[in-house]
KOLLUMTOR-793396 format. One record per residue: x, y, z of N, C-alpha, C, O in turn; residue number from 1; residue in three letters. Coordinates in Angstrom, 1 decimal. Layout:
<nodes>
    nc1    nc2    nc3   cac1   cac2   cac3    cc1    cc2    cc3    oc1    oc2    oc3 num residu
      X      Y      Z      X      Y      Z      X      Y      Z      X      Y      Z NUM    ALA
...
</nodes>
This chain:
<nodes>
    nc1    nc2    nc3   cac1   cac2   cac3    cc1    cc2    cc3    oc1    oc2    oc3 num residu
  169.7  132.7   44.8  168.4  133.4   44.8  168.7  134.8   44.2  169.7  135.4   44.4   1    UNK
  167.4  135.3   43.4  168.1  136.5   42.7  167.5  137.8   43.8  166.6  137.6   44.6   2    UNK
  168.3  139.0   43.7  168.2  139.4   44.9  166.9  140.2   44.4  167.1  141.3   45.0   3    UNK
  165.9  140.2   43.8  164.2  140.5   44.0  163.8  139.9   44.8  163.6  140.3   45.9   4    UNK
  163.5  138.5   44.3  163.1  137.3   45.5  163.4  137.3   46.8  162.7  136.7   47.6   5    UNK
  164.7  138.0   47.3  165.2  137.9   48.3  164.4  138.9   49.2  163.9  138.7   50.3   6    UNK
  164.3  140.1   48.3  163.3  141.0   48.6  162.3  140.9   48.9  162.0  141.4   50.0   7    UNK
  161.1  140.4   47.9  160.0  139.6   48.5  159.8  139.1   49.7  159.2  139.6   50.7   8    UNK
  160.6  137.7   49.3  160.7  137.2   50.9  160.6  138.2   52.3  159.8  138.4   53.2   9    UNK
  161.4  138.6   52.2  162.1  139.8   53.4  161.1  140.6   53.4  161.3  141.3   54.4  10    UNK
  159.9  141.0   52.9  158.7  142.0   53.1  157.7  141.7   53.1  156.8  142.5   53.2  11    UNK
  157.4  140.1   52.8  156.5  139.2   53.2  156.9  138.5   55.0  156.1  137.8   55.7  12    UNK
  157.8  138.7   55.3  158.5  138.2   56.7  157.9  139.4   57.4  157.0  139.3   58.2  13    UNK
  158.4  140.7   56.9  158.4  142.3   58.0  156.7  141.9   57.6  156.5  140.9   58.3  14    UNK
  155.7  142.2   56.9  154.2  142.3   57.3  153.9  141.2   57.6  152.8  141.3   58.2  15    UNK
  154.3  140.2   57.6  153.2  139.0   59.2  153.8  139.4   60.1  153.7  138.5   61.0  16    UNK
  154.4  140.4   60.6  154.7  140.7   61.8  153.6  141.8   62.4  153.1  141.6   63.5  17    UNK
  153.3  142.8   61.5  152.2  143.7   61.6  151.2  143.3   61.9  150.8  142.2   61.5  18    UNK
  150.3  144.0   62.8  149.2  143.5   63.3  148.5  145.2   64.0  149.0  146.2   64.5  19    UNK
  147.1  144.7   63.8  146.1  145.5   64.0  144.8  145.4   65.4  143.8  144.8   65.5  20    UNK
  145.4  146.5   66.2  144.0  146.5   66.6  143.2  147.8   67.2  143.5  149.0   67.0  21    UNK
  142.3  147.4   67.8  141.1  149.1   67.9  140.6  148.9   69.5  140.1  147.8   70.0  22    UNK
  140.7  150.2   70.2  140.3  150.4   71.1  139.1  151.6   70.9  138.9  152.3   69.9  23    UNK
  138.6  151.6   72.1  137.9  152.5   72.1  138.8  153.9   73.1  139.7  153.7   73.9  24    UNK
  138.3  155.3   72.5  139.3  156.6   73.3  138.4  157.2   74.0  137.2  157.6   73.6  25    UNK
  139.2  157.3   75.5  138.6  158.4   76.4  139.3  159.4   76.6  140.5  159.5   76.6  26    UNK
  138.3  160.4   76.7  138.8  161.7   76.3  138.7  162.3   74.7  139.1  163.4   74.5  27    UNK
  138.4  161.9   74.0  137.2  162.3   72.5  135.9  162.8   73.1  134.8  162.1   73.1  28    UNK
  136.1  164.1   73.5  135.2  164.5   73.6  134.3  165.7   73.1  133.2  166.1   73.5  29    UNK
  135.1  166.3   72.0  134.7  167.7   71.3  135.3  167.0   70.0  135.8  165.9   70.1  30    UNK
  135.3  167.7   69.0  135.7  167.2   67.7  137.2  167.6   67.3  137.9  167.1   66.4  31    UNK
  137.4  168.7   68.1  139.1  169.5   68.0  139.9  168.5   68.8  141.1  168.3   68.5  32    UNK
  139.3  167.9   69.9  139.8  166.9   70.6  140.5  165.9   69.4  141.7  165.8   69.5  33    UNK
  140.1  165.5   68.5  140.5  164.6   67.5  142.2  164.9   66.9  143.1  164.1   66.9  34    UNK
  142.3  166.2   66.4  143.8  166.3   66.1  144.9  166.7   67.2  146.1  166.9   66.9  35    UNK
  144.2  166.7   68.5  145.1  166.8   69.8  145.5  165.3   69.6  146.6  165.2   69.3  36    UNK
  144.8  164.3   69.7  144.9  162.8   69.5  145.7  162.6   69.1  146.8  162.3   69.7  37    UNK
  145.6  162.7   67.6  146.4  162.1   66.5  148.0  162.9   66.3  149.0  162.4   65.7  38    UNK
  147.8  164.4   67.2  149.3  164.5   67.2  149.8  164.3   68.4  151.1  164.3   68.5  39    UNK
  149.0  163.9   69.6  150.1  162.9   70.4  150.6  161.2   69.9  151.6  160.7   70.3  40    UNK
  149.7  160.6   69.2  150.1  159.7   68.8  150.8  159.0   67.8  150.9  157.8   67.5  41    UNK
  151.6  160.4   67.4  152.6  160.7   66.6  154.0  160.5   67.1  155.0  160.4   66.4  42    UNK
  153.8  160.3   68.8  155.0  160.0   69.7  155.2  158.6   70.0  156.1  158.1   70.6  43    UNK
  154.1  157.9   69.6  153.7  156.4   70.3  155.5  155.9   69.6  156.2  156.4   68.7  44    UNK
  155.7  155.1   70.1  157.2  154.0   69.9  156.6  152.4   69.8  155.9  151.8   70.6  45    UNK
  157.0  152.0   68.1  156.8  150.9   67.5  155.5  150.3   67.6  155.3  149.2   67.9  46    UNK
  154.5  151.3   67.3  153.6  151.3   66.8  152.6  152.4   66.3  152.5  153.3   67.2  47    UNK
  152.2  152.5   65.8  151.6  153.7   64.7  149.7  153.8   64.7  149.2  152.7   64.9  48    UNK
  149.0  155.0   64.6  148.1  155.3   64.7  147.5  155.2   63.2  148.1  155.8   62.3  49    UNK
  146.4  154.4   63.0  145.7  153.9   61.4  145.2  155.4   61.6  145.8  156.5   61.4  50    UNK
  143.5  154.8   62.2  143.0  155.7   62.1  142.1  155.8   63.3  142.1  155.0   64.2  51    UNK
  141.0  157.4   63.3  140.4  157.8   64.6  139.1  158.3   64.3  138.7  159.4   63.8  52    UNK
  138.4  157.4   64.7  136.7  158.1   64.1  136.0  158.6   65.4  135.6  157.9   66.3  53    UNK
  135.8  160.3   65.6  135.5  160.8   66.5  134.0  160.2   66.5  133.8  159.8   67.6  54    UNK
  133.2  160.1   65.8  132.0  159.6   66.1  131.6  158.3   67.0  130.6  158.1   67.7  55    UNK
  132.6  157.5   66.6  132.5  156.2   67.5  133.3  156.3   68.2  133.3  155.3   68.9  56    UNK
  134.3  157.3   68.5  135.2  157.5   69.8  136.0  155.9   70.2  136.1  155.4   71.2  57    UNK
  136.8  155.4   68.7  137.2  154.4   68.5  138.6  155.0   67.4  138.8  155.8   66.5  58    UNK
  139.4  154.0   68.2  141.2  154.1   67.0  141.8  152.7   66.9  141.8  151.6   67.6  59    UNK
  142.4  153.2   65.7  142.9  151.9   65.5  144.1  151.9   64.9  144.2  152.4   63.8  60    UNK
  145.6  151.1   65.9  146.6  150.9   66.0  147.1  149.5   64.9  146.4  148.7   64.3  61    UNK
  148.5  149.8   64.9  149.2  148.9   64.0  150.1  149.1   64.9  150.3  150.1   65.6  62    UNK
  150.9  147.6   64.9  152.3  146.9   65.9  152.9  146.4   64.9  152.3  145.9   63.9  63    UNK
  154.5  146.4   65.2  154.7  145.1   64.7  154.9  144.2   65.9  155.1  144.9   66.9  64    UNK
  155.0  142.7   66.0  154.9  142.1   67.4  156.1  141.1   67.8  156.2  140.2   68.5  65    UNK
  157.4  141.8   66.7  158.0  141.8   66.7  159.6  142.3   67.2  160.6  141.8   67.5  66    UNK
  159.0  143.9   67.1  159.3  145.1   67.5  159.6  145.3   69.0  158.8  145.0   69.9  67    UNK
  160.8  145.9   69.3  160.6  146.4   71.3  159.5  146.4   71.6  158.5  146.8   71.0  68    UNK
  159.8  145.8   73.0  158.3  146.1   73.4  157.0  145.2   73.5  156.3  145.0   74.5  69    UNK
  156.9  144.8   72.2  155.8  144.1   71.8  156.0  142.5   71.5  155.3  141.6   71.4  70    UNK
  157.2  142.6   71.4  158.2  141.0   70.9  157.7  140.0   72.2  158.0  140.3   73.3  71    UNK
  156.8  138.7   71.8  156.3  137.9   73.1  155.3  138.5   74.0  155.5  138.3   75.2  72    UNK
  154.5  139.0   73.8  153.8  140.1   74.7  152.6  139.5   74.4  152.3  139.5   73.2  73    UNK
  151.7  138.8   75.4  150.1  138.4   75.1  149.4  139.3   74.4  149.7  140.5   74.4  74    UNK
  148.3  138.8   73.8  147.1  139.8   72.6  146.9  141.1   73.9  147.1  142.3   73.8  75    UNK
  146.2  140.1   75.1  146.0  141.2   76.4  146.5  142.5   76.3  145.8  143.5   76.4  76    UNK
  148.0  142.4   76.3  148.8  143.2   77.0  148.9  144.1   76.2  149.4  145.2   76.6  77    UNK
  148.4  144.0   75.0  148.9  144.6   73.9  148.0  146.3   74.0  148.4  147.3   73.4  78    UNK
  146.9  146.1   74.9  146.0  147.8   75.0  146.8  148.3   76.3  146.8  149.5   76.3  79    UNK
  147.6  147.7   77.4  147.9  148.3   78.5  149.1  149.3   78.1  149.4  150.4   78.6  80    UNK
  150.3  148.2   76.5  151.0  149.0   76.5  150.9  150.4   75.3  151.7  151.4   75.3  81    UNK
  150.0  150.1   74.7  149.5  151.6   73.6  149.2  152.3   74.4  149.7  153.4   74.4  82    UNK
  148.2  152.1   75.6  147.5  153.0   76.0  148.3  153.9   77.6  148.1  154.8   78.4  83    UNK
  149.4  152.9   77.3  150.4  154.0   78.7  151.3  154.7   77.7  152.3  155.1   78.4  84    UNK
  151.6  154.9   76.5  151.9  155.4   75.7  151.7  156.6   75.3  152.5  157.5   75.1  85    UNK
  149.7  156.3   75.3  149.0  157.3   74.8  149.0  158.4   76.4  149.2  159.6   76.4  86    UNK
  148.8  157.5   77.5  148.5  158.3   78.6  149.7  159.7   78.8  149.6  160.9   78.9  87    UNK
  150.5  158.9   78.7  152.1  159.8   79.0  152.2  160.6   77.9  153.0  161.4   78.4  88    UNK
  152.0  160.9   76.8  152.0  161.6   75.6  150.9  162.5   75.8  150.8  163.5   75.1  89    UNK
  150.1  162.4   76.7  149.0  163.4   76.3  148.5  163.9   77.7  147.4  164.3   77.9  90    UNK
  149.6  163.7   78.8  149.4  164.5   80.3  147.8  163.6   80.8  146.8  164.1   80.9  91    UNK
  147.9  162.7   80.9  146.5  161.3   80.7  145.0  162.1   80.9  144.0  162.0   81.6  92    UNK
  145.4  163.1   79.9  144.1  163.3   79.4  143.6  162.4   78.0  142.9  163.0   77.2  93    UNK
  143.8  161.8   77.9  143.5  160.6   77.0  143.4  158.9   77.4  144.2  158.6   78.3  94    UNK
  143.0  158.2   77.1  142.9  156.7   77.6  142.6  155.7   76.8  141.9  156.0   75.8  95    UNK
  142.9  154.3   76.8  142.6  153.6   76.0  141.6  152.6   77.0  141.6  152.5   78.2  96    UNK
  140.7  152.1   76.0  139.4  150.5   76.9  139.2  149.8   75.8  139.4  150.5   74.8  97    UNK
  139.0  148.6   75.7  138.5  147.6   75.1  137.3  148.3   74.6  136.9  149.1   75.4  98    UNK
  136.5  148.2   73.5  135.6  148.5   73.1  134.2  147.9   73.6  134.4  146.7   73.5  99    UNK
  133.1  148.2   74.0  132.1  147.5   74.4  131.6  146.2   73.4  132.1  145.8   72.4 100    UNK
  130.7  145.8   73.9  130.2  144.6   73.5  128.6  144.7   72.6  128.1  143.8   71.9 101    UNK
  128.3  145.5   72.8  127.5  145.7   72.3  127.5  146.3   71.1  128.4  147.1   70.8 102    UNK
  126.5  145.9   70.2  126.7  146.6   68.7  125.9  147.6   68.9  124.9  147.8   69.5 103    UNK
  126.9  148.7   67.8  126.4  150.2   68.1  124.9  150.1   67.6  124.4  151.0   68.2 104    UNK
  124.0  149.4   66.9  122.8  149.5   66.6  122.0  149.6   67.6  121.0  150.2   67.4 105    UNK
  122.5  148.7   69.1  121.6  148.9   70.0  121.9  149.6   71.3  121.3  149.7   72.3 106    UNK
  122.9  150.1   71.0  123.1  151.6   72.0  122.0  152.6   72.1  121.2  152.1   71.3 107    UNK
  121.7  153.2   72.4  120.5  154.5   72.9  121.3  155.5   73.0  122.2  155.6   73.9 108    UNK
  121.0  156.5   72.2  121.7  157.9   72.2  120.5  158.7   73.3  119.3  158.7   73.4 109    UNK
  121.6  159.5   73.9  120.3  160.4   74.9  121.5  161.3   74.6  122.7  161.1   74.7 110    UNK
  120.9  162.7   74.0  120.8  164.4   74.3  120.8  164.6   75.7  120.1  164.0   76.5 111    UNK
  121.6  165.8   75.9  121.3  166.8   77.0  121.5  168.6   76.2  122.5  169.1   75.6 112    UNK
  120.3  169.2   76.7  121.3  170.5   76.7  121.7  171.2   78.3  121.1  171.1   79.3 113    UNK
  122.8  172.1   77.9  123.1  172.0   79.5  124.1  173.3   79.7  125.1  173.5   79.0 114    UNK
  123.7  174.0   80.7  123.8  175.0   80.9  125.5  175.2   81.5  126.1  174.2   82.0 115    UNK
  126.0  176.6   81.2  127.1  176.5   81.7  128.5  175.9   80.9  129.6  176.3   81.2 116    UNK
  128.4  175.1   79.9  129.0  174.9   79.0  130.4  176.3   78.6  130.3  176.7   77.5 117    UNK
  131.2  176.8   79.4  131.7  177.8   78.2  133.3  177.9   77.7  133.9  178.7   77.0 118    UNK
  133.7  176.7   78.3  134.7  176.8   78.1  135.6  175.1   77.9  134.7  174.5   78.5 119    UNK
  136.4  174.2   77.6  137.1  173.5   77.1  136.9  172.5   78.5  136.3  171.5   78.5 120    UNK
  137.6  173.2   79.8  137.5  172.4   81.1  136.1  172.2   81.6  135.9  171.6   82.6 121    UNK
  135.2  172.7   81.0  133.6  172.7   81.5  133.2  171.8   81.0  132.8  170.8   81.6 122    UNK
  133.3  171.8   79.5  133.1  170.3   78.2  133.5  169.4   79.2  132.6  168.9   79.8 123    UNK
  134.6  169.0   79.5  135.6  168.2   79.9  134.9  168.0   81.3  135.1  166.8   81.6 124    UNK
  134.3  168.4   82.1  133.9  168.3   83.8  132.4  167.8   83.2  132.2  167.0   84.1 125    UNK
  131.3  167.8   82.4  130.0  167.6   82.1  130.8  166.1   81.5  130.6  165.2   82.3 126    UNK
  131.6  165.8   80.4  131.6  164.9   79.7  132.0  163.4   81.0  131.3  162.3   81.0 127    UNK
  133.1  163.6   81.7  133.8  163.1   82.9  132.4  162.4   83.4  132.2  161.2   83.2 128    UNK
  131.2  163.4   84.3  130.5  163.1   84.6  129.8  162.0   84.4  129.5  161.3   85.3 129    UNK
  129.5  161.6   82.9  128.4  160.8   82.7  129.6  159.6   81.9  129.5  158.4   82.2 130    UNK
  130.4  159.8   81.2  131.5  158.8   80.2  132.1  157.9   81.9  131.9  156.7   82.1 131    UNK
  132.5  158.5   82.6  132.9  156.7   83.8  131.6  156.1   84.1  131.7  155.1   84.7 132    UNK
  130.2  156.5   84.0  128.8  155.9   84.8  128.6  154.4   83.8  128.3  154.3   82.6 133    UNK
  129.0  153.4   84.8  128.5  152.0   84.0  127.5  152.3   83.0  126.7  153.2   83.0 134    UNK
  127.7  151.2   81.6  126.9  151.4   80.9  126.7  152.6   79.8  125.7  152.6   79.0 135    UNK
  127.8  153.4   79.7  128.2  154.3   79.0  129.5  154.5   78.0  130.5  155.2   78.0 136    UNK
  128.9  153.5   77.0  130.1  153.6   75.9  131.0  154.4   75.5  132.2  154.1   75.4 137    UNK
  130.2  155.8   75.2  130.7  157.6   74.6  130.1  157.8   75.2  129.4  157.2   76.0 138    UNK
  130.4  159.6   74.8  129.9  160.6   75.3  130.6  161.4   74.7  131.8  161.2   74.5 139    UNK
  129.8  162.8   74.2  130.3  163.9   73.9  129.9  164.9   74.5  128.9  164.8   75.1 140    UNK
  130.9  166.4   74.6  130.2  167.4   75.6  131.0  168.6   74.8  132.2  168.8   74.8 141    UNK
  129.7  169.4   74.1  130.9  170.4   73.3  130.1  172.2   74.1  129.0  172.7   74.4 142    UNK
  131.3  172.4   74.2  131.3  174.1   75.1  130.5  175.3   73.8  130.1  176.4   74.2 143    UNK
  130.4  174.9   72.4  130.2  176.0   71.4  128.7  175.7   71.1  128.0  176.5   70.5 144    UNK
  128.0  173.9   71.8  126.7  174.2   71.2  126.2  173.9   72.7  125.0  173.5   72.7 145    UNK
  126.7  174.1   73.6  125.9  173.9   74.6  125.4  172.1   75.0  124.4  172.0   75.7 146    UNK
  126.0  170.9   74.5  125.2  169.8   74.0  126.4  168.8   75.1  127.6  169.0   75.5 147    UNK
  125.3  167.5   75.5  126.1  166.6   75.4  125.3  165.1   75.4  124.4  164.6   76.1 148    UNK
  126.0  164.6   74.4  125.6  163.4   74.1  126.0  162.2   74.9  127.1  162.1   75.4 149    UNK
  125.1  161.4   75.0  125.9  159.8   75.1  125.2  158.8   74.4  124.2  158.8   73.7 150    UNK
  126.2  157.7   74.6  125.7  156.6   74.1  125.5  155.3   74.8  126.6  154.7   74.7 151    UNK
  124.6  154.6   75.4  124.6  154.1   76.3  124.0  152.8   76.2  123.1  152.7   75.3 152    UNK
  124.4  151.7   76.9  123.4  150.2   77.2  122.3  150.2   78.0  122.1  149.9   79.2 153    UNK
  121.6  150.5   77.2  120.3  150.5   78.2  119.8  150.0   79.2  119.0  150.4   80.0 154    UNK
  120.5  148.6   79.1  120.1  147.4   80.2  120.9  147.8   81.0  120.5  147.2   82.0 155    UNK
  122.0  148.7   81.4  122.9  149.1   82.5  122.7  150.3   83.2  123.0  150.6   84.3 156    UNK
  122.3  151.2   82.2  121.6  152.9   82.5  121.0  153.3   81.8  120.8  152.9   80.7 157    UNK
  120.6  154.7   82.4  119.2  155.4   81.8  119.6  157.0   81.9  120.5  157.5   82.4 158    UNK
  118.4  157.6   81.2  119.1  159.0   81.2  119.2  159.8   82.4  120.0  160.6   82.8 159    UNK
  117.7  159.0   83.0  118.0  159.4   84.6  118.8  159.1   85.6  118.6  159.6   86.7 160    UNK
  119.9  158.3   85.4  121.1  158.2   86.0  122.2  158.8   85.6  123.3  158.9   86.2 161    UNK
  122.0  159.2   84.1  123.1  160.7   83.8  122.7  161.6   84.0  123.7  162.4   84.1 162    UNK
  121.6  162.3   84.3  121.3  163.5   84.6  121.6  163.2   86.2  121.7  164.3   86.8 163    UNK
  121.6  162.2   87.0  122.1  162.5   87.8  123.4  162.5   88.5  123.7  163.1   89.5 164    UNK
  124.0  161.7   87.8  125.8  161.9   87.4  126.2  163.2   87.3  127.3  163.6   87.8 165    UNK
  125.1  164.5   86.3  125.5  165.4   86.1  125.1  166.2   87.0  125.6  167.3   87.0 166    UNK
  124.3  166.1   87.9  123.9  167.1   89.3  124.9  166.8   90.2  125.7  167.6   90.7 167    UNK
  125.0  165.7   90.4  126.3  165.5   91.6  127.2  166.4   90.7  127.2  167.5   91.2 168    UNK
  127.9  166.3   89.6  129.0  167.5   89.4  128.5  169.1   89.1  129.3  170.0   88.7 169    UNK
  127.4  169.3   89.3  126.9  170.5   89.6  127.0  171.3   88.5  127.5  172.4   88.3 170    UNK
  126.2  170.1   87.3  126.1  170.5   85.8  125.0  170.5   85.7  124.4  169.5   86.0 171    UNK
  124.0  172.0   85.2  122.6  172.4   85.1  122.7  171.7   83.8  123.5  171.9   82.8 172    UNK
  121.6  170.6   83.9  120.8  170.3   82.6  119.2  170.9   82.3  118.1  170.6   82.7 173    UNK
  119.7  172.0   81.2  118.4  172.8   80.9  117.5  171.7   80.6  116.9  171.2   81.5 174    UNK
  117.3  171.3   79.4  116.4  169.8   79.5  117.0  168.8   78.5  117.8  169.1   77.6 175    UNK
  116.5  167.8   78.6  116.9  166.6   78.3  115.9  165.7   76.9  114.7  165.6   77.2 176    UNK
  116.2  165.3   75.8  115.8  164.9   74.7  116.8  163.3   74.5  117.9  162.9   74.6 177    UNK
  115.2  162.5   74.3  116.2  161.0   74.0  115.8  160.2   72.6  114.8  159.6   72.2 178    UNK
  116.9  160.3   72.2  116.6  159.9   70.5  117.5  158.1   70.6  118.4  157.5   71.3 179    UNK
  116.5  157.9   69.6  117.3  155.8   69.2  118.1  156.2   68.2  118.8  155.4   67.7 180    UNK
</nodes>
């Protein structure tokens, strides 16, 4: 065999081993948030960070499933182990979930504006609030415009159960705007 072909072969072997998949990220919650991400995921071991779309608060990983770690490991298993990866790399202010089921077309964006906003851990205590309430895909909460978004299944919640998510954590919502 001439040793190109051998080569070939040998780098058509290593990429069927590669494989791809996408989770949805918790803790994308301001847009600076994004390159905190991407440079803890610079630490992940045998497997690598594609890419990270702060808007859909969605990333997407590459394995080989071949590689430590991942060698025999169910499709399953495969978000528990990126995402304790990601947890320990980033003091678990970060998280990985399965992505919802729903297509983003029929999510319902609801606005808030909201008082009090001024600083990184405030973002972070407004965003917390309403991102674990069933039925809440995303969520954004930025300290510079005063704002926080979600994105939600309507059939599961409403804005009046984030605005009350956000009274229990004793986040003034000046008022509330709900756009499709």
């Amino acid at each position: 065999m001439k040793p190109l072909a051998f080569l070939f072969i040998l780098s058509l072997t290593a990429a069927a081993a590669e494989k791809s998949v996408q989770y949805s990220v918790r803790g994308l919650f301001q847009p600076d948030r994004k390159a905190v991400f991407v440079n803890a995921a610079k630490e992940l071991e045998n497997c690598s960070l594609v890419s990270v779309d702060y808007d859909t608060a969605r990333a997407t990983f590459k394995y080989d499933d071949e590689a430590k770690g991942f060698k025999k490991v169910k499709p399953e298993q495969i978000l528990l182990l990126i995402d304790t990866q990601i947890r320990k790399s980033t003091h678990y202010t970060f998280s990985l979930l399965q992505p919802g089921a729903l297509p983003e077309t029929e999510l319902k964006r609801i606005d808030f504006n909201i008082e009090g906003l001024d600083c990184l851990g405030c973002s972070y205590g407004a965003y917390n609030a309403v991102v674990t309430l069933k039925g809440v895909e995303r969520a954004t909460a930025n300290f510079h415009d005063g704002k926080l978004t979600a994105f939600i299944d309507p059939s599961q919640t409403s804005r009046e159960a984030l605005a009350e998510g956000l009274k229990k954590k004793d986040v003034k919502v000046i008022e509330t705007a709900t756009k499709q």
